[in-house]
One Martini backbone bead per residue (centre of mass of N, CA, C, O) as a GRO file, in nm:
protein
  127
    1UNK     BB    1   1.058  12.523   7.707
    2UNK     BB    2   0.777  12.564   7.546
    3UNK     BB    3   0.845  12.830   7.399
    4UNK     BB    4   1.026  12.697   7.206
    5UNK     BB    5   0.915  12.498   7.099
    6UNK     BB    6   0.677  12.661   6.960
    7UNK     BB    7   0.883  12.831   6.773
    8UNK     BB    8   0.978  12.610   6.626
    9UNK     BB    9   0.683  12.540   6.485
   10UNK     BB   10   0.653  12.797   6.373
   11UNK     BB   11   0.936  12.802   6.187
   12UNK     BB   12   0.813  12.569   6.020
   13UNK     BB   13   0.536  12.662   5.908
   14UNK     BB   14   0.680  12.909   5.753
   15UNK     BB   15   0.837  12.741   5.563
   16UNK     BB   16   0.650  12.594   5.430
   17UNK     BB   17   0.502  12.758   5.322
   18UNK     BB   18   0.678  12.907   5.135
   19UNK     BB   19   0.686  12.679   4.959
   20UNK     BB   20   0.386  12.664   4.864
   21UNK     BB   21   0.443  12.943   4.705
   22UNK     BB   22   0.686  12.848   4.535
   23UNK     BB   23   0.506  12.627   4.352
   24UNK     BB   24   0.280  12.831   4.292
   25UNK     BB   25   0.424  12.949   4.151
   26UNK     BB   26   0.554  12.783   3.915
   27UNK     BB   27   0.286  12.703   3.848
   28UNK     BB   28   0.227  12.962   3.736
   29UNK     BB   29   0.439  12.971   3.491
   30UNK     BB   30   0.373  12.733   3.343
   31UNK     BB   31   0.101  12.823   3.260
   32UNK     BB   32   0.200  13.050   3.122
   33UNK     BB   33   0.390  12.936   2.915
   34UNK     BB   34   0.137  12.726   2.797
   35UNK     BB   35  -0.058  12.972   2.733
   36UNK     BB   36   0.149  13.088   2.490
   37UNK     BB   37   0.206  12.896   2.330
   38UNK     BB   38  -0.098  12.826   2.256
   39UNK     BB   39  -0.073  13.082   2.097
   40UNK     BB   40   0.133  13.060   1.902
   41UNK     BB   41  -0.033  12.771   1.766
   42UNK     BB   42  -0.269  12.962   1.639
   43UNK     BB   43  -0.455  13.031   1.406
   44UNK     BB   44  -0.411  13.277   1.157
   45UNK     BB   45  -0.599  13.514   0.946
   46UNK     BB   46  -0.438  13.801   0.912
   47UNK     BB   47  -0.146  13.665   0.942
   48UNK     BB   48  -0.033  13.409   0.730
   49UNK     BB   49   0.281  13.442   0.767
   50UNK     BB   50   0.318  13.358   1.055
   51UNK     BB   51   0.633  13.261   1.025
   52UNK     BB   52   0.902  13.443   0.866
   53UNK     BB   53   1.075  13.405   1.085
   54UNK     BB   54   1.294  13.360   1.355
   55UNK     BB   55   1.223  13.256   1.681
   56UNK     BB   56   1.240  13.401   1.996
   57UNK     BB   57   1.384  13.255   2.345
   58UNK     BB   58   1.416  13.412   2.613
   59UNK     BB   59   1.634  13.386   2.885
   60UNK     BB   60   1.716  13.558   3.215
   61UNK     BB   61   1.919  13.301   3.232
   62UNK     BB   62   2.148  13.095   3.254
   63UNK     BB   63   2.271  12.825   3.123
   64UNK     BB   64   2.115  12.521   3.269
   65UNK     BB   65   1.880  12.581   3.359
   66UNK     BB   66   1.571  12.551   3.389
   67UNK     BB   67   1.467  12.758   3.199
   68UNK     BB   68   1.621  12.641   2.973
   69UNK     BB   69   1.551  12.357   2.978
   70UNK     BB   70   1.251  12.424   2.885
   71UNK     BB   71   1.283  12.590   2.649
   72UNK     BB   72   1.413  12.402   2.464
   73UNK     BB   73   1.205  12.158   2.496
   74UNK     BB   74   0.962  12.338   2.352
   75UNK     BB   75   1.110  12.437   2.100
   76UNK     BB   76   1.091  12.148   1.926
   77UNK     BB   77   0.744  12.196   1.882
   78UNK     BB   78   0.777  12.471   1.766
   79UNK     BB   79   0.883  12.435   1.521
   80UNK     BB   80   0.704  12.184   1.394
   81UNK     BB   81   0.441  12.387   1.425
   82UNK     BB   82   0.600  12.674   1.251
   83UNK     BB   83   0.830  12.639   1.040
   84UNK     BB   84   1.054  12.743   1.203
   85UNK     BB   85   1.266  12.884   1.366
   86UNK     BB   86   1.355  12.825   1.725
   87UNK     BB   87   1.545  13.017   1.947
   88UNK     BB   88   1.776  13.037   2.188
   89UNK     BB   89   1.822  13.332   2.450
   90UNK     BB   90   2.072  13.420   2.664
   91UNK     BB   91   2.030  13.698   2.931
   92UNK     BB   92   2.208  13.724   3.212
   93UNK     BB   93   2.098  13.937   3.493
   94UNK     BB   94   1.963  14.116   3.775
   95UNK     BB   95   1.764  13.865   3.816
   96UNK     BB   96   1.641  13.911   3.500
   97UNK     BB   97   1.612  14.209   3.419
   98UNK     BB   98   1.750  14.234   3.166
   99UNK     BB   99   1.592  13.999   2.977
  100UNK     BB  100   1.291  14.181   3.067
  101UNK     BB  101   1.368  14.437   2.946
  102UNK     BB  102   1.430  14.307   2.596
  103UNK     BB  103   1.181  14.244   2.572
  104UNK     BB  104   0.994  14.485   2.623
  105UNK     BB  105   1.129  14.659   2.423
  106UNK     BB  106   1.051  14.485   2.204
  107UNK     BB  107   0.905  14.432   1.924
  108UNK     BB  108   0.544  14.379   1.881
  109UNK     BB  109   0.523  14.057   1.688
  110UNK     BB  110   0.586  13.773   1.787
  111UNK     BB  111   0.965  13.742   1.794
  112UNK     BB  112   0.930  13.731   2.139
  113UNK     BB  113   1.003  13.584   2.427
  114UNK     BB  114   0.925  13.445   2.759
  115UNK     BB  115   1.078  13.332   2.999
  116UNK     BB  116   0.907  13.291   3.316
  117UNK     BB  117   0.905  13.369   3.641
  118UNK     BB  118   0.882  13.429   3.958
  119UNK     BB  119   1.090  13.685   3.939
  120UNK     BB  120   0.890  13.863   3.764
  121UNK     BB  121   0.695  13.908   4.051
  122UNK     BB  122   0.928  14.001   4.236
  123UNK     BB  123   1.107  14.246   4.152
  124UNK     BB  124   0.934  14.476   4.185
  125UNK     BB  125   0.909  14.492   4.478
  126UNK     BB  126   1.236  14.569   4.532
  127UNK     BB  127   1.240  14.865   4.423
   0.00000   0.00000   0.00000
């Protein structure tokens, strides 16, 4: 019957940790999403004319999640701090990979974001 309890402790500590990890990567996500953004809100001398066009914040997953509502509410003071439009386009599919690969693809002009979360550091690992 100890073996058993030990099991169960075991399991449950297993469990724990997981969580702790998966909160850590949320946490890491959102400080580079901030991160992303603090450098998109900064003044260029180099190009002073961006942006010039309306900015796309891609979601690599359905409307209605959380990234999508995070991208959202970001959208809201980055267009009053770039005077441009910024809006949001969901692209989803592959738990991610579809609108991380249309990222990557996309012209380097930084007129493409991504909202990106633990999936991006997960998946490359499953294939």
């Amino acid at each position: 019957m100890g073996k058993q309890t030990d099991c169960c402790k075991q399991g449950q500590a297993d469990r724990l940790a997981g969580g702790r990890a998966s909160r850590r990567a949320n946490r890491l996500g959102l400080g580079v999403l901030a991160g992303a953004i603090l450098v998109a809100l900064l003044p260029t001398t180099a190009n002073a004319a961006y942006p010039d066009r309306p900015v796309k914040i891609l979601v690599p997953f359905a409307p209605g999640g959380a990234s999508d509502i995070a991208a959202r509410i970001i959208s809201v003071p980055l267009t009053q701090a770039l005077g441009q439009t910024v809006f949001i386009e969901n692209r989803a599919g592959a738990t991610g990979n579809v609108g991380i690969t249309s990222v990557a693809k996309a012209e380097p002009d930084g007129y493409t974001l991504l909202v990106a979360s633990s999936v991006f550091v997960v998946n490359p690992t499953l294939s």
